[in-house]
KEKE-3310 file (N, C-alpha, C; in steps of 0.2 Angstrom, whole numbers, plus 5000, padded with zeros to 4 digits):
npx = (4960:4970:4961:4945:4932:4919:4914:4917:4912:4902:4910:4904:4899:4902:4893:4881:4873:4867:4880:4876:4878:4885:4896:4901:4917:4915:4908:4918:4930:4930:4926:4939:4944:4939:4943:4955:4954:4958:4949:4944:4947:4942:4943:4938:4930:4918:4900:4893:4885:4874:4867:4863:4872:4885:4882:4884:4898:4904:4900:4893:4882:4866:4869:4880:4886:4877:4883:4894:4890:4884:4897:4906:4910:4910:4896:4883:4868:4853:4848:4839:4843:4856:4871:4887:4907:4915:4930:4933:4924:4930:4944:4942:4935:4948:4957:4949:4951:4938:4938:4928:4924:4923:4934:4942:4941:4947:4962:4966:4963:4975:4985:4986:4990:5003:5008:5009:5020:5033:5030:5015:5013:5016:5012:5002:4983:4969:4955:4937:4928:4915:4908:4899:4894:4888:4880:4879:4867:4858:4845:4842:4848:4858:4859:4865:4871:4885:4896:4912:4927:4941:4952:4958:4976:4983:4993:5006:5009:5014:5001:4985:4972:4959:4945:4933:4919:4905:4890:4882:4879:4880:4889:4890:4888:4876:4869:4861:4862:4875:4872:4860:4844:4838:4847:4853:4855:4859:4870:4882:4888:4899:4908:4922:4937:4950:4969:4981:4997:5011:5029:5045:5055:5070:5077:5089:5093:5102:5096:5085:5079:5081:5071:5061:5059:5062:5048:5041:5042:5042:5026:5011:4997:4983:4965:4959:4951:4947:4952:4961:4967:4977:4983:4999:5006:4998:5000:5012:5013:5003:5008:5003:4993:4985:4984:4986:4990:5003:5009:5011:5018:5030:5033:5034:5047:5055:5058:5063:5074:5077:5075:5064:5047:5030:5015:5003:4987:4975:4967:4964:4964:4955:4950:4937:4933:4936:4945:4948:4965:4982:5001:5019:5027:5042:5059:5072:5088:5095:5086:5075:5058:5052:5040:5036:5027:5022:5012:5004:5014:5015:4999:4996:5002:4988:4981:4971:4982:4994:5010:5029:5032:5044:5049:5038:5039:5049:5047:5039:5043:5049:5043:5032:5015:5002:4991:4987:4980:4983:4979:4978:4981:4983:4987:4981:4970:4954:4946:4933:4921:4906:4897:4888:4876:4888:4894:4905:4898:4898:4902:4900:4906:4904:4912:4915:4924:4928:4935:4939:4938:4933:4943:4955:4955)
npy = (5058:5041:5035:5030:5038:5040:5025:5017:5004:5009:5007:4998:5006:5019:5033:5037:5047:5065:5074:5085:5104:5105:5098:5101:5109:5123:5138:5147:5141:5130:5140:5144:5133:5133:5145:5138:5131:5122:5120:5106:5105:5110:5100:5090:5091:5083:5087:5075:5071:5072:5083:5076:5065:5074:5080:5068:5064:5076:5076:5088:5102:5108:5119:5125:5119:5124:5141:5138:5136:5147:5154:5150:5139:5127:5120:5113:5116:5121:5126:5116:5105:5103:5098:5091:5092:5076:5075:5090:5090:5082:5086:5099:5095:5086:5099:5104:5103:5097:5085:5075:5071:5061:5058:5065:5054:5044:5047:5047:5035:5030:5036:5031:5018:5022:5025:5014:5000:4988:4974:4974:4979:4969:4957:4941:4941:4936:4940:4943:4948:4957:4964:4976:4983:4996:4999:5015:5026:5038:5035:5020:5004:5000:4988:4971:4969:4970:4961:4966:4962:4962:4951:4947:4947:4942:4934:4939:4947:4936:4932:4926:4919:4914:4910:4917:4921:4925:4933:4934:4944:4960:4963:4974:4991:5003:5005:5014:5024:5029:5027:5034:5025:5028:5029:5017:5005:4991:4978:4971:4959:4952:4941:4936:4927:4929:4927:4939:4945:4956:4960:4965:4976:4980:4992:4995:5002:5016:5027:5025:5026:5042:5045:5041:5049:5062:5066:5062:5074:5084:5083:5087:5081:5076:5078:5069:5067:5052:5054:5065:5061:5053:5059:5062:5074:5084:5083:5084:5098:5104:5101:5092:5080:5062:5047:5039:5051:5053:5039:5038:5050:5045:5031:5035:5042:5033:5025:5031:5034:5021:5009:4994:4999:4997:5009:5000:4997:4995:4988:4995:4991:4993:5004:5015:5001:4999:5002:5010:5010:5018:5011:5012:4997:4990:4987:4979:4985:4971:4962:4961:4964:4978:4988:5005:5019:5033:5040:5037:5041:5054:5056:5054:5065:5073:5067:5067:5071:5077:5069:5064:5051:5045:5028:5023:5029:5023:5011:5011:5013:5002:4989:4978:4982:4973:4978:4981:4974:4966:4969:4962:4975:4989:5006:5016:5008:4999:4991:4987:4985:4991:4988:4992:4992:4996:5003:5008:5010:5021:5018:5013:5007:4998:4992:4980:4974:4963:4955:4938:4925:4913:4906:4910:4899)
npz = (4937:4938:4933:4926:4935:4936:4929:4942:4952:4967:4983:4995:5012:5007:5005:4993:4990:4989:4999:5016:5018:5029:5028:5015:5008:5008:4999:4994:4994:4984:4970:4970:4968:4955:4948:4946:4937:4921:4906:4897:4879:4865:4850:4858:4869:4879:4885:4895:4907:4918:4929:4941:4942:4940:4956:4961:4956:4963:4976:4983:4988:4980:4979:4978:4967:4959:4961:4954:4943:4939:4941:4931:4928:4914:4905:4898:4890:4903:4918:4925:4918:4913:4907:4910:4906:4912:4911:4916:4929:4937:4937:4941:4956:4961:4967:4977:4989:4997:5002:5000:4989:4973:4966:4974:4983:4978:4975:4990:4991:4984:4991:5003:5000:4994:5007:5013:5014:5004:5006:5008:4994:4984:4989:4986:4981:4978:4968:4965:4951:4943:4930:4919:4906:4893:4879:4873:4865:4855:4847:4848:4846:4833:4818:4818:4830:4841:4852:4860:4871:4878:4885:4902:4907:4918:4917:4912:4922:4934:4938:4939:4928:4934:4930:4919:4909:4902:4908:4924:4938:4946:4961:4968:4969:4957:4941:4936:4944:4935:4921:4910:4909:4897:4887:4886:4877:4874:4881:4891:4900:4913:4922:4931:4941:4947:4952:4960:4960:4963:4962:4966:4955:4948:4941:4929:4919:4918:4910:4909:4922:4920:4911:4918:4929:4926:4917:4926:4936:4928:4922:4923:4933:4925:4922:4909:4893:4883:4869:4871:4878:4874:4865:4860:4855:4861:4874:4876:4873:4883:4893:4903:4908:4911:4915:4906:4893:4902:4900:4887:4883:4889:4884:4871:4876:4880:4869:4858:4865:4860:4867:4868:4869:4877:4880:4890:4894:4907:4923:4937:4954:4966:4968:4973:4972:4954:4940:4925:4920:4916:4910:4906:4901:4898:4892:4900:4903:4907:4899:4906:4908:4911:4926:4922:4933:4932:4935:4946:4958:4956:4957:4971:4976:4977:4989:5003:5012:5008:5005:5005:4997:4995:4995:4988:4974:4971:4968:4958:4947:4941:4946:4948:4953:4966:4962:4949:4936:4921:4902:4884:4878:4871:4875:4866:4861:4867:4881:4881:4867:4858:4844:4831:4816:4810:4815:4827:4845:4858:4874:4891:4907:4921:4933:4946:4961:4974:4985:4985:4996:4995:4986:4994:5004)
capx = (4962:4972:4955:4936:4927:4911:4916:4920:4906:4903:4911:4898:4898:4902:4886:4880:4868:4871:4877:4874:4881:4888:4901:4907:4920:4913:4909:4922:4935:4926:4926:4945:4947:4938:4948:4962:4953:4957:4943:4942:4947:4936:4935:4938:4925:4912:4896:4890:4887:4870:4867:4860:4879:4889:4882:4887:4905:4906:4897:4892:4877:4867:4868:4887:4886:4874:4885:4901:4890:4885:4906:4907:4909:4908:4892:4879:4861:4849:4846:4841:4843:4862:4876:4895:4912:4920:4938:4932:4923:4939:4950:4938:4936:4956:4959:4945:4951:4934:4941:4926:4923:4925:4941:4949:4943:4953:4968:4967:4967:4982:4989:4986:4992:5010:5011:5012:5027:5034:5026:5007:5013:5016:5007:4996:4977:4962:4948:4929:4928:4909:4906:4891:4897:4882:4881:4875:4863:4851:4842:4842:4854:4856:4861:4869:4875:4890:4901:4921:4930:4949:4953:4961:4980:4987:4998:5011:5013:5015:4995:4981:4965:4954:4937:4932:4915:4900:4884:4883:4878:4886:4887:4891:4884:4869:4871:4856:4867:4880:4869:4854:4841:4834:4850:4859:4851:4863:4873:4886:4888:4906:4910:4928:4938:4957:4973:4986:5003:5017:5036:5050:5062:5075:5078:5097:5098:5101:5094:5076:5078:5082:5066:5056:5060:5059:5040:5036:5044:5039:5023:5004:4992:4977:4962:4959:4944:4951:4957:4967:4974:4983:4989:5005:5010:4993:5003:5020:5010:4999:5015:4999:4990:4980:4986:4986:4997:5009:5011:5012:5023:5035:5034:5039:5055:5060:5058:5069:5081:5081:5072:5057:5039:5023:5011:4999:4980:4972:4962:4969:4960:4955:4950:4931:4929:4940:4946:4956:4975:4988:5007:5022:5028:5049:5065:5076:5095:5095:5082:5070:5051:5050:5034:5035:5020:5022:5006:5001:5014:5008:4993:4995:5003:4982:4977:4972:4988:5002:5018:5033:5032:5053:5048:5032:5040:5056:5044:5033:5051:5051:5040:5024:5011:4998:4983:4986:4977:4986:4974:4982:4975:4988:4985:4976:4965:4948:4945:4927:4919:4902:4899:4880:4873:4893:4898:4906:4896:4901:4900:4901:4906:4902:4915:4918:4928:4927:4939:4938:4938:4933:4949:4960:4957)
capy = (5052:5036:5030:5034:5035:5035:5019:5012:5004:5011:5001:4999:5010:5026:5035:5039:5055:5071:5078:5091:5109:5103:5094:5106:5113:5129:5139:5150:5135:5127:5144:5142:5127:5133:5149:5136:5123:5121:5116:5102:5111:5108:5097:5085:5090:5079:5086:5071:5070:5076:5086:5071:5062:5080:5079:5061:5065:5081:5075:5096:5104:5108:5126:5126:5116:5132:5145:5135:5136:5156:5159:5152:5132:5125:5116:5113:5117:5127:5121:5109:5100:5105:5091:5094:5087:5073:5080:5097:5088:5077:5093:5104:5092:5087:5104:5107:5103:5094:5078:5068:5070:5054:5060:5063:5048:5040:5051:5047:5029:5030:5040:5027:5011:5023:5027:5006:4995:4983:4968:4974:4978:4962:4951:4938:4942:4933:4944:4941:4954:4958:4970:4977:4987:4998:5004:5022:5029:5043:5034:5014:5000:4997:4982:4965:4971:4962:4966:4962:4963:4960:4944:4951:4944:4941:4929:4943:4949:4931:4931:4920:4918:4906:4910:4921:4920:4930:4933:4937:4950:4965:4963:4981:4999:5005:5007:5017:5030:5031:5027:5034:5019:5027:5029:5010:5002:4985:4975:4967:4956:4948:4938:4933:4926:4933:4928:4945:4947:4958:4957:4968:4976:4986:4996:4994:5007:5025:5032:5025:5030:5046:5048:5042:5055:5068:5066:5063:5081:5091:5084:5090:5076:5082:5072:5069:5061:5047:5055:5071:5059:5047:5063:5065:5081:5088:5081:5089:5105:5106:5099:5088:5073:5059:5039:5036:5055:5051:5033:5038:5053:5039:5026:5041:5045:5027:5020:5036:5032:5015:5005:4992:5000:4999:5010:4996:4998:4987:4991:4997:4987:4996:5011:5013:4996:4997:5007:5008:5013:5015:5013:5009:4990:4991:4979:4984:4982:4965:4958:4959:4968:4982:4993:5012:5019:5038:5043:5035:5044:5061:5057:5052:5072:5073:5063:5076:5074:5075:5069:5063:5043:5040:5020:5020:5031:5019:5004:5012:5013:4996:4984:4976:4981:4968:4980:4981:4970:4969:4966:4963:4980:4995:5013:5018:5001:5000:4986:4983:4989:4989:4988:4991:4997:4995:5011:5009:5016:5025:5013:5013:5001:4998:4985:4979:4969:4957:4947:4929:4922:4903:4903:4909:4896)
capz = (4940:4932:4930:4925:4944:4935:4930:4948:4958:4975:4988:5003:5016:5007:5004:4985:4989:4987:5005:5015:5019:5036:5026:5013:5013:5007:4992:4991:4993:4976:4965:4970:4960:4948:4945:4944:4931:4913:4907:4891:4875:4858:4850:4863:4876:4878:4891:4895:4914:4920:4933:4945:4939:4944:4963:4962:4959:4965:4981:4985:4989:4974:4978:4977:4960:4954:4962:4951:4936:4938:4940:4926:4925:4909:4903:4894:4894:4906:4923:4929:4912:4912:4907:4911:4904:4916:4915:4919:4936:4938:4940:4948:4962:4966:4970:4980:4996:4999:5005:4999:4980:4971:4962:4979:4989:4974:4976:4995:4991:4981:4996:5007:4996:4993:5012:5013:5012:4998:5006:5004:4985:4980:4992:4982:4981:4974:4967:4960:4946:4941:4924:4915:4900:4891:4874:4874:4859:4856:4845:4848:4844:4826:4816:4818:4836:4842:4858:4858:4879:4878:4891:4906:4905:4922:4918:4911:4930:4937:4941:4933:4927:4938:4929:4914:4908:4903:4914:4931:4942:4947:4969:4972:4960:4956:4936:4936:4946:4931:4915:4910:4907:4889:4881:4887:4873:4874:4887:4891:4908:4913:4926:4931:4946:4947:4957:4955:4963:4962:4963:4966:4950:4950:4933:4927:4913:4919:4905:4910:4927:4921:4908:4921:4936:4921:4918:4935:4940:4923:4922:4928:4932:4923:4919:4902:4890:4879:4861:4872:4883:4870:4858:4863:4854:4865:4882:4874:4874:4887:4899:4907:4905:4913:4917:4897:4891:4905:4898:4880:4883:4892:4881:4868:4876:4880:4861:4856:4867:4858:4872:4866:4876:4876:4884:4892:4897:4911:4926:4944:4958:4974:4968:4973:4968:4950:4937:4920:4920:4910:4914:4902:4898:4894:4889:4900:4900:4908:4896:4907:4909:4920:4923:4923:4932:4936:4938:4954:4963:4956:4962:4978:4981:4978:4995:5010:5016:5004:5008:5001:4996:4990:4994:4982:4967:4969:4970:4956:4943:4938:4949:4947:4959:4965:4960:4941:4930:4914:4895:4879:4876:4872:4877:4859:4861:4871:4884:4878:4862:4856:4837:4829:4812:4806:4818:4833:4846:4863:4879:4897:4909:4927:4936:4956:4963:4981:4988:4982:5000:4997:4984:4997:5008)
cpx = (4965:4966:4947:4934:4920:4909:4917:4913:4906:4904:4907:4900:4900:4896:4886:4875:4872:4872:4875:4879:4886:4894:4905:4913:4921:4912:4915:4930:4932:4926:4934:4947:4944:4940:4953:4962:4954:4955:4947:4942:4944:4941:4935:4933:4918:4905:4891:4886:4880:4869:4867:4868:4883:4889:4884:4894:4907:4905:4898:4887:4875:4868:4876:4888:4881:4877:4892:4900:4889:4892:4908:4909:4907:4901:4888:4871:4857:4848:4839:4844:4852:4866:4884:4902:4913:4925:4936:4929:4928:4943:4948:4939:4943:4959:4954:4945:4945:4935:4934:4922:4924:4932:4945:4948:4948:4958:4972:4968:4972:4988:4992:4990:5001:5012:5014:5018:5027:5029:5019:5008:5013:5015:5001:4987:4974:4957:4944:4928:4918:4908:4901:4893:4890:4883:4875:4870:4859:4847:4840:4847:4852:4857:4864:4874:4879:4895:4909:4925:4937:4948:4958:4969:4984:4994:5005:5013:5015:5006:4992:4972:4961:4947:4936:4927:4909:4893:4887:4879:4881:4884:4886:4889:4878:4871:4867:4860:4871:4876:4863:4850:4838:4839:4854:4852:4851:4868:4876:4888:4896:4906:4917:4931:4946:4963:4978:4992:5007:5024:5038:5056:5065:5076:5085:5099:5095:5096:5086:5076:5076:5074:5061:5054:5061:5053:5037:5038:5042:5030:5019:5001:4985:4972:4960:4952:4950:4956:4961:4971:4980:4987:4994:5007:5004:4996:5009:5016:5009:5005:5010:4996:4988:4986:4991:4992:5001:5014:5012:5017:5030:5036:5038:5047:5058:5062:5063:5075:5084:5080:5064:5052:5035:5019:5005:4991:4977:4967:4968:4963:4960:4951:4942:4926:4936:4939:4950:4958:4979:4996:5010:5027:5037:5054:5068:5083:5098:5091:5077:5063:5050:5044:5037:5028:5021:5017:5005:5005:5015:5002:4994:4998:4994:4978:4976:4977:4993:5009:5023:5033:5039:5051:5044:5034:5046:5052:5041:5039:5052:5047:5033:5021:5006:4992:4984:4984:4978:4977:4976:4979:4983:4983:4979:4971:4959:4948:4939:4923:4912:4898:4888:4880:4880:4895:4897:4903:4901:4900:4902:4901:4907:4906:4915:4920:4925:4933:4937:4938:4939:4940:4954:4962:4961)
cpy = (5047:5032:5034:5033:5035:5026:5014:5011:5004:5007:5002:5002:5018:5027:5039:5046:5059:5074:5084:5096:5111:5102:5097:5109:5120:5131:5142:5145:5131:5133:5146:5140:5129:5141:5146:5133:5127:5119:5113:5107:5108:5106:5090:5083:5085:5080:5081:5068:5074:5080:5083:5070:5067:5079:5072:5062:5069:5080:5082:5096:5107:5116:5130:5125:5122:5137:5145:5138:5146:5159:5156:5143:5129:5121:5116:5113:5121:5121:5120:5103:5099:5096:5093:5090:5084:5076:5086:5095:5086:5082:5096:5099:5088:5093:5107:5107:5100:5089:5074:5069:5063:5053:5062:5058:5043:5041:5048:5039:5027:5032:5033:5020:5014:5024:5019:5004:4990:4977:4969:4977:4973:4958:4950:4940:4938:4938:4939:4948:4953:4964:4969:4984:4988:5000:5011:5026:5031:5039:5024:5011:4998:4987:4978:4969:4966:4966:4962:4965:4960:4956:4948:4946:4946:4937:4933:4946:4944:4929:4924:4922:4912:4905:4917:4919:4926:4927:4934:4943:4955:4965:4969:4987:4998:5007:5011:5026:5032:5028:5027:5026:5020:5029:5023:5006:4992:4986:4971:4964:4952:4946:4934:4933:4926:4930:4934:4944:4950:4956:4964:4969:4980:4987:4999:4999:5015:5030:5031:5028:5037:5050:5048:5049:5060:5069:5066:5067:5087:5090:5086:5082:5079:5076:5072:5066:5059:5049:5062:5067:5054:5050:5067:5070:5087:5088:5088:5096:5106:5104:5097:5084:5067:5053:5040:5044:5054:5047:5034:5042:5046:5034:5029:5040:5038:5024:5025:5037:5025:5009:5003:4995:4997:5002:5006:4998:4994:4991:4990:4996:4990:5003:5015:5006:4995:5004:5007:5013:5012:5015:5010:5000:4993:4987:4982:4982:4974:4961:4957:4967:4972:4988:5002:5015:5026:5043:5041:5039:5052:5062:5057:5059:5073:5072:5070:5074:5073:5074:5063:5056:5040:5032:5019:5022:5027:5012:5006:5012:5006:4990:4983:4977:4976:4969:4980:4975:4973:4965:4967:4969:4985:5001:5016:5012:5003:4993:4982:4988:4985:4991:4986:4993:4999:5001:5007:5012:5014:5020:5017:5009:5002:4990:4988:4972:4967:4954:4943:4925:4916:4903:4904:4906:4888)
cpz = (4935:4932:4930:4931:4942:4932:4935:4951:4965:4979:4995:5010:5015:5003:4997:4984:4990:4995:5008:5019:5023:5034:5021:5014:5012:5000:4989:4990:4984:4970:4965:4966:4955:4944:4942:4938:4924:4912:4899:4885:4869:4854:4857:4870:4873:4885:4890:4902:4915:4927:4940:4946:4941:4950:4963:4963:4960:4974:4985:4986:4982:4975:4977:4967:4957:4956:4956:4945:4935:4937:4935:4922:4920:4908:4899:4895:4898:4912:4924:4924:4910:4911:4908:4907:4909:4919:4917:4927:4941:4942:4944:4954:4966:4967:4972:4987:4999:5007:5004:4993:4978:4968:4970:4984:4985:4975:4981:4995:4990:4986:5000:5006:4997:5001:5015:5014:5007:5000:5005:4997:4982:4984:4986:4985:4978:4975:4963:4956:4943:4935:4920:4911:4896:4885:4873:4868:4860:4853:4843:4848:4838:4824:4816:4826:4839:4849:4858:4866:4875:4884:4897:4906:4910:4922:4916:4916:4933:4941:4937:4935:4927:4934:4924:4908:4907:4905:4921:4932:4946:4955:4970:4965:4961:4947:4934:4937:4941:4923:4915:4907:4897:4883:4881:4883:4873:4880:4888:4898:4907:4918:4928:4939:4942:4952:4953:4962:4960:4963:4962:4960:4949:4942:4934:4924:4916:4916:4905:4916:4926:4917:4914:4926:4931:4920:4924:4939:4934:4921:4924:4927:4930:4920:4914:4898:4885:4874:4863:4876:4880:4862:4862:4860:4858:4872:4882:4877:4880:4895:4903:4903:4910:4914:4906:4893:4895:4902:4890:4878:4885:4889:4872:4866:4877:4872:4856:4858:4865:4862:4868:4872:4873:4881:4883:4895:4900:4916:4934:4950:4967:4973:4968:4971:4964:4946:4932:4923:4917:4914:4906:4904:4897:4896:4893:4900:4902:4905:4898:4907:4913:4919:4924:4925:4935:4938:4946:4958:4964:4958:4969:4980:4981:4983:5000:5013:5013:5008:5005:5002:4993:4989:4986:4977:4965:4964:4960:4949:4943:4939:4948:4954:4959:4965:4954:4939:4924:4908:4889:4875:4876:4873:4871:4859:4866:4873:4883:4873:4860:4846:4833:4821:4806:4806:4826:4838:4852:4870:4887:4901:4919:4931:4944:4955:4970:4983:4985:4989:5001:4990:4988:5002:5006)
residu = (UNK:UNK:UNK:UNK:UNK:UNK:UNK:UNK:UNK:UNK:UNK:UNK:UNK:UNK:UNK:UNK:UNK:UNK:UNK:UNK:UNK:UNK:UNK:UNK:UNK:UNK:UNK:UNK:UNK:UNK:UNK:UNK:UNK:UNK:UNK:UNK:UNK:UNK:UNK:UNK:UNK:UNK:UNK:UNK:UNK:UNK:UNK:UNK:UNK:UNK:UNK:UNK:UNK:UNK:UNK:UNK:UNK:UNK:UNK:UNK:UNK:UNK:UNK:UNK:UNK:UNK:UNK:UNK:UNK:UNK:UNK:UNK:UNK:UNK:UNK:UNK:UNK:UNK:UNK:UNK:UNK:UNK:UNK:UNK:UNK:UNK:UNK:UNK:UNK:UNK:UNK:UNK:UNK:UNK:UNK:UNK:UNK:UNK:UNK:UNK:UNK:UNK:UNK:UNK:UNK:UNK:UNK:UNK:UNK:UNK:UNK:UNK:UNK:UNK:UNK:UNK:UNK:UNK:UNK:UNK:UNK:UNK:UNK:UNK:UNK:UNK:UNK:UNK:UNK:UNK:UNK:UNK:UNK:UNK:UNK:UNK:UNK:UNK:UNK:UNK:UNK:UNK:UNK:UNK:UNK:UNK:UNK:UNK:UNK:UNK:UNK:UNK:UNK:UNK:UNK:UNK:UNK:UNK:UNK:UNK:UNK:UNK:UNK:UNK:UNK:UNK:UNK:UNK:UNK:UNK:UNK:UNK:UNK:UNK:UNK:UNK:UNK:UNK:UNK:UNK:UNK:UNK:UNK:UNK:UNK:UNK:UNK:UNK:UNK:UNK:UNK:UNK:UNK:UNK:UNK:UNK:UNK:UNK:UNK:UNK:UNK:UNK:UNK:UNK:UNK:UNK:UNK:UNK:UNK:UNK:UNK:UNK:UNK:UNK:UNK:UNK:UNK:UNK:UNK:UNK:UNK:UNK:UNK:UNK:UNK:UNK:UNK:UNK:UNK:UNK:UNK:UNK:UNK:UNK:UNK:UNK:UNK:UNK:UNK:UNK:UNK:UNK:UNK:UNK:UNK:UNK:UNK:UNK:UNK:UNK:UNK:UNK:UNK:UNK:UNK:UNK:UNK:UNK:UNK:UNK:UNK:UNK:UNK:UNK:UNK:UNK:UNK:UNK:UNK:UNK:UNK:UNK:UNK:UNK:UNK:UNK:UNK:UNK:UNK:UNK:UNK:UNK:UNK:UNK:UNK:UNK:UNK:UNK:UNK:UNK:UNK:UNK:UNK:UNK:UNK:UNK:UNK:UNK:UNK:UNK:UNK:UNK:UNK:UNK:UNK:UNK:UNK:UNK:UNK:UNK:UNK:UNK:UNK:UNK:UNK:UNK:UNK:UNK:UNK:UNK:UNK:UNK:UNK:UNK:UNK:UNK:UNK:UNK:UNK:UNK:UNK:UNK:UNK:UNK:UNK:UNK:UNK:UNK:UNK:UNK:UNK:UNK:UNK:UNK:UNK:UNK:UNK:UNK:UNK:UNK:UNK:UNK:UNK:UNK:UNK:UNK:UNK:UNK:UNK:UNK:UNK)
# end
């Protein structure tokens, strides 16, 4: 997905248990996708996902997720103590035909946003943004611990920032659900109020048109963990890539044709709650900024009902959507970092979004 979904807090009324058998939509649909999955290649994997956390994003019965692992599901461990990679889940589950994994109600959001019209892409919005960002250790938090969040920096889409503050409470998630309690040693609370819009842009120079609609018909949507999705001669290769190798291939071919980019990193607003996402930033022949976002409308073939979006991948070729949230944060950057003992450690972060109601009156 172009965003971590264990990172998103669950929006109320979709149900966080594991369900039941009724609703599958079988096993031999599920050992399907996992003939087709490539799984995470070394050194890059990282299983970190426990079993509990699996039925979360796989939302299966567990005897599907043990039949997965006997054909041959990568993991780690002995059952029940078992941990998995993310992007191995990620993938498995958008070819699963399910229709209620977490990676395809994302997909399915996505679907739904492209099957839209211009005017709910760039209608103004006011959100309340809530985050609780954890640092994760086997063995404690060391010394002089210190936390560093990039400011969210709406005002480069024509948005703004009403409110940006630490403390708060997160209204929606269970952090519990997505972090164990005995390795989140340290914590970080944000609280911020938002207004985002979008605008309409058309992209003048041919020769972006042309990279663009190149990548977003040679590549694969493939999920990725952080240091495979931002090496571009691993994308080159592997002819797939996530939000962030999309946006780094792309930013690649523009700056080699001689066009200023940047592949940007922000968060993408809707998507069980939130989610980082990347897209590319670019000068284009009228001097002005246009975005490049070809992910979204690769994913959105991922929805349970694929079908062709011209409007959204025209719209998605230049224009600002009113769900991104940019942060002066490039693709190779991290949005919040936690810093102990004079080693970076590994974090995780839990945001939701709301409407903002009483500003929009």
């Amino acid at each position: 997905m172009p965003v971590d979904t264990m990172a998103a807090a669950p929006r109320r009324g979709i149900p966080m248990t594991t369900p039941t058998s009724r609703t599958d939509p079988g096993v031999t649909a599920w050992l399907r996708a996992l003939d087709r999955l490539r799984p995470t290649p070394e050194p890059h994997r990282g299983e970190s996902l426990s079993r509990e956390q699996a039925l979360l994003l796989l939302r299966c019965d567990e005897e599907i997720l043990d039949a997965l692992c006997d054909r041959g599901l990568p993991h780690a461990g002995q059952r029940p103590q078992e941990r998995y990679d993310t992007s191995d889940l990620m993938n498995l589950a958008l070819s699963s035909g399910s229709n209620r994994s977490l990676p395809e109600l994302g997909a399915a959001f996505i679907a739904r946003v492209a099957a839209a019209s211009p005017p709910d892409w760039v209608a103004p919005h006011r959100w309340k943004l809530h985050s609780r960002s954890f640092a994760l250790h086997s063995e404690g938090c060391g010394e002089a611990p210190s936390w560093s969040h990039r400011r969210p920096a709406p005002e480069s889409f024509g948005g703004s920032c009403l409110e940006w503050r630490e403390g708060g409470e997160l209204q929606m998630g269970d952090a519990a659900s997505a972090v164990p309690a005995s390795s989140a040693s340290a914590a970080l609370s944000l609280t911020g109020r938002l207004a985002l819009v979008g605008e309409v842009r058309v992209v003048r120079s041919a020769t972006l048109r042309d990279l663009y609609r190149e990548v977003l018909e040679t590549i694969e949507y493939l999920a990725q963990p952080r240091s495979l999705g931002i090496d571009l001669e691993a994308v080159k290769r592997m002819q797939a890539g996530d939000c962030a190798g999309l946006s780094v291939l792309l930013e690649h071919e523009c700056r080699r044709a001689g066009y200023t980019a940047v592949a940007r990193r922000g968060y993408l607003l809707g998507l069980l709650g939130i989610g980082e996402h990347c897209w590319v930033e670019v000068l284009d022949d009228d001097e002005r900024v246009k975005v490049l976002d070809p992910t979204l409308p690769i994913v959105a073939r991922h929805g349970p009902r694929p079908r062709p979006t011209p409007a959204f991948t025209a719209f998605c070729l230049g224009s600002i959507s009113n769900r991104l949230l940019p942060f002066d944060c490039s693709v190779a950057e991290s949005i919040v970092e936690h810093e102990c003992g004079g080693v970076v450690a590994p974090t995780h972060s839990i945001v939701a979004i709301e409407p903002d109601k009483d500003g929009e009156r």
